[in-house]
N, C-alpha and C positions, 0 to 999 in steps of 0.2 A: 504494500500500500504506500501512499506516498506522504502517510503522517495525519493526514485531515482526520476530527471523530468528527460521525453522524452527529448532534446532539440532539437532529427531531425523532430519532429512531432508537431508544433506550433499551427498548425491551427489556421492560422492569417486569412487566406479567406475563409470566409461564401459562401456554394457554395450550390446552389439549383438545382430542377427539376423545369419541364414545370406545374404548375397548385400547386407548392408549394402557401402557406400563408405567405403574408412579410407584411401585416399591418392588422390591424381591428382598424374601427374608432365607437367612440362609439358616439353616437349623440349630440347633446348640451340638456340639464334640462334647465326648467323657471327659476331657484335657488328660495334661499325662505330667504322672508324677516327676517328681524334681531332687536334688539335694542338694543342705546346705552345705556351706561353711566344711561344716566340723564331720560331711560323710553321712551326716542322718538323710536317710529319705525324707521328701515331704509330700505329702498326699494328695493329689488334685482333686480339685472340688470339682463337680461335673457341671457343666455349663446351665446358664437357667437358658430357661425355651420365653422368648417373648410372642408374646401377638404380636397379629399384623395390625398397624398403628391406624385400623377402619375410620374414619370420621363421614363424612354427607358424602350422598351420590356417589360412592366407590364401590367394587364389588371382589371377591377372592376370584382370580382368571383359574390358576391351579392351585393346590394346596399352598403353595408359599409364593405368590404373586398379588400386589394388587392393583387392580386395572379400574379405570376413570368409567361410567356406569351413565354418565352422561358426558356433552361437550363443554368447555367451562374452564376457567382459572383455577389454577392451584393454590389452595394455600394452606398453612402449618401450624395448626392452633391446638397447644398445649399436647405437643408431639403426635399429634391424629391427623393423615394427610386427607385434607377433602375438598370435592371438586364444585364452585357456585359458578352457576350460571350470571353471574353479574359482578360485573368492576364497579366498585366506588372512589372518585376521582373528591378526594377533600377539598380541592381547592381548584388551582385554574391547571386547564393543559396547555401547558409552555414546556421549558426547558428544563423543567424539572419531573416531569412527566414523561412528556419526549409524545411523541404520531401516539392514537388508540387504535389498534384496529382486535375486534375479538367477535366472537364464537355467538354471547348469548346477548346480555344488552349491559349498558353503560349509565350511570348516575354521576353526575358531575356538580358541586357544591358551587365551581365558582365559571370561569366562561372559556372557554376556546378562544386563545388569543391567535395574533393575525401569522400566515404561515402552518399553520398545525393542524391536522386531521383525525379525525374521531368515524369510524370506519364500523359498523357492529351490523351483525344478523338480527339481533333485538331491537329493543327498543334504545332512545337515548333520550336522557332528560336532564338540560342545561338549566341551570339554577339562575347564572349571569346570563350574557351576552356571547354572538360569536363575531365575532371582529374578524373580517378579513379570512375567514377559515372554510374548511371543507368536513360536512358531517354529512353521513349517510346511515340510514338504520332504516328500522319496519314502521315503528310510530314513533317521530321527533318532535318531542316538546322544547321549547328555547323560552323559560319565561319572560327574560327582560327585552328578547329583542335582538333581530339578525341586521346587523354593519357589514355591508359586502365589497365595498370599499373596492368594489367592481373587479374582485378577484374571487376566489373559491367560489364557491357554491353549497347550497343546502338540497340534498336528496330524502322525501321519506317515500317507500313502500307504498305504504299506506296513508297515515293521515298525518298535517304536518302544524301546528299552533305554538304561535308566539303573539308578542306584542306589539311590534312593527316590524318591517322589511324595510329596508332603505339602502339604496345601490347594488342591489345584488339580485343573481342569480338561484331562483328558487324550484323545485316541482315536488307533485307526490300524485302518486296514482289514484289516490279519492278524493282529500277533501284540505285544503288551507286555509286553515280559520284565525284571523288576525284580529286583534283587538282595539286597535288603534286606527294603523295606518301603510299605508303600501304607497313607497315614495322613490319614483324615477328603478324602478326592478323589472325584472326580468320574472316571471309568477307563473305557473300554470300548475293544471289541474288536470285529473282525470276526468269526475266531475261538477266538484265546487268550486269556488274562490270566496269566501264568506270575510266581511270586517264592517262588523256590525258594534263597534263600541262607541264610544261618545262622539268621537270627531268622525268614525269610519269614514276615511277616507282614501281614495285613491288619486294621485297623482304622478304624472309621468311614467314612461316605459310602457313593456306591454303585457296583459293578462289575456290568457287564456284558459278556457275549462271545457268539462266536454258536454255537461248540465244547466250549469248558472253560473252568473259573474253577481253577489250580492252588495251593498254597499250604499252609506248614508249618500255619500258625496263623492263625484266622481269630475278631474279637472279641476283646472282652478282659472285667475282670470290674467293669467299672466301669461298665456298661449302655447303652456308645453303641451307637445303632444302626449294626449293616453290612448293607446289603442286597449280596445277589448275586442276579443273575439268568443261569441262561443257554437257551441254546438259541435265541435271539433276535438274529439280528445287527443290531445299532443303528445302522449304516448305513443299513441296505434299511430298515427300520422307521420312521426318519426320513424315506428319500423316500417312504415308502406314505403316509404321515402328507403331506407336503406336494403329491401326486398327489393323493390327497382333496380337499385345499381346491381345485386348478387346475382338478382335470375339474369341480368347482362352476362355476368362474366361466365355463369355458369353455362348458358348457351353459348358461348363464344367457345370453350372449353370442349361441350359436346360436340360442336360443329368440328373441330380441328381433330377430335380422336376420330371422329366418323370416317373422314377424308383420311384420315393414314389409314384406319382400318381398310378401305375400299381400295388403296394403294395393296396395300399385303395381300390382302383376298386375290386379287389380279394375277399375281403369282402363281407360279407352278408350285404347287406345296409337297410335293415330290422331290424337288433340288431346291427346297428351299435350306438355307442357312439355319442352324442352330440359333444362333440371336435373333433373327429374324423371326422367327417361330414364336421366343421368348417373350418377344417386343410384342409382338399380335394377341400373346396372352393376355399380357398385363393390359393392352390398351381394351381388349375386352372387359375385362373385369372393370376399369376403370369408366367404361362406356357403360354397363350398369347402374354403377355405383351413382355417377352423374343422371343416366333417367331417372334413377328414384331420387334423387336430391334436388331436383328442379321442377319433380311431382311433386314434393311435400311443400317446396317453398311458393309453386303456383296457387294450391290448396290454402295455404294459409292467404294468402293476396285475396283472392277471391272472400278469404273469411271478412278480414278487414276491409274489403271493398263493401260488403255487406254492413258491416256495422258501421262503417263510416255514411253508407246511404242513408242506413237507419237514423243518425244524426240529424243530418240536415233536412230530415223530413218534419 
């Protein structure tokens, strides 16, 4: 290496799978006698047999094994190894923390400063602010409020509730319920976009959902633009957009295997070549392989061409 440490990547938490290895115990020996000094024997004591050190969500894999019973952080409480499905972050994730990414979900006491990512299969629930940061989970709560400081972005799953947005990049596959205010962002929704508290207001940048756009006050008088769009869920519309370019290369792909194959077929397969032969295998298989992968991705298009109709109706 060339001397530089990571300091956003610490990996402070030991984070496992369902049927990882977290202890082996090795049995107790009879021990073996000794002698001192002055020639006397001295008698060995026979080893004591400890348990295996069980604590939450672990299980025995083999008699003297023990394996994680779910996916989950490690941790070592009063010598009993056990696995929770949840990080708790005391304070803010900086440079004392270092990047979060884990297995189950994440509790954070204080905010995601700017630079730093919080990355979870669960849920995530920020106490502060995320300042310039990147978090993704299943359900994200940010109570005080997302500063996007027109870098990172906030991703939920599912449903995503804070207290403002302001310059940044947001989405979640159902529902964004803001308290306040959505200010010059980037917003969308699967099917909500809801900011229904005193001022609800939206200003600047653009919202999209696939349902409703809800909201006290929308614009102001000072002539920035706010687009909204709905009835378009910007998920599905994103992968229709990137199913376009793939069934391209995919047909582009089966055309060119097609045309060597009809090349080799041509052939006297009589004197034909060893590799030549080889090459006509594989590009079969490959010619397969590509009809069924350009069936599944047409099938899907057509899905989403369907609900996307269903939308705009």
């Amino acid at each position: 290496t060339d001397g530089r440490v990571d300091f956003k990547n610490l990996n402070l938490f030991t984070v496992v799978q369902q049927g990882d290895l977290l202890a082996q115990k090795h049995p107790a020996t009879q021990g073996e006698q000794g002698v001192n000094v002055l020639g006397q024997v001295l008698p060995a004591k026979p080893g004591k047999d400890l348990p295996l050190p069980m604590g939450k969500n672990v299980e025995v894999a083999e008699p003297n094994q023990l394996a994680a019973s779910i996916a989950g952080q490690v941790q070592i409480v009063n010598k009993k190894v056990s696995v929770v499905p949840l990080i708790e972050i005391k304070g803010d994730v900086d440079f004392s923390t270092g990047n979060i990414e884990f297995v189950g979900s994440v509790n954070i006491r204080g905010s995601v400063q700017p630079g730093f990512f919080v990355k979870a299969e669960g849920n995530v629930d920020v106490a502060g602010t995320v300042s310039g940061g990147i978090v993704e989970g299943k359900n994200v709560i940010i109570k005080r409020g997302i500063q996007g400081m027109n870098r990172g972005y906030i991703h939920a799953q599912e449903n995503l509730v804070t207290q403002f947005i302001e310059n940044a990049t947001v989405s979640a596959g159902n529902e964004v319920q803001v308290s306040e205010a959505i200010l010059h962002s980037r917003v969308s929704a699967g099917k909500k976009v809801i900011v229904e508290g005193k001022r609800g207001l939206i200003t600047g940048g653009t919202i999209s959902a696939g349902e409703e756009i809800r909201a006290q006050n929308v614009g102001n008088h000072m002539a920035v633009p706010t687009e909204l769009e709905v009835g378009v869920n910007p998920t599905l519309r994103e992968e229709y957009q990137k199913l376009r370019t793939e069934i391209r290369k995919v047909e582009v792909s089966l055309d060119q295997t097609q045309k060597a194959l009809t090349i080799l077929k041509a052939m006297n397969q009589a004197s034909m070549a060893q590799d030549k032969r080889e090459m006509m295998l594989k590009l079969t298989k490959a010619q397969f392989h590509l009809v069924g992968q350009l069936g599944n991705m047409r099938k899907r298009w057509e899905e989403i061409e369907t609900n996307l109709e269903e939308m705009k109706a």
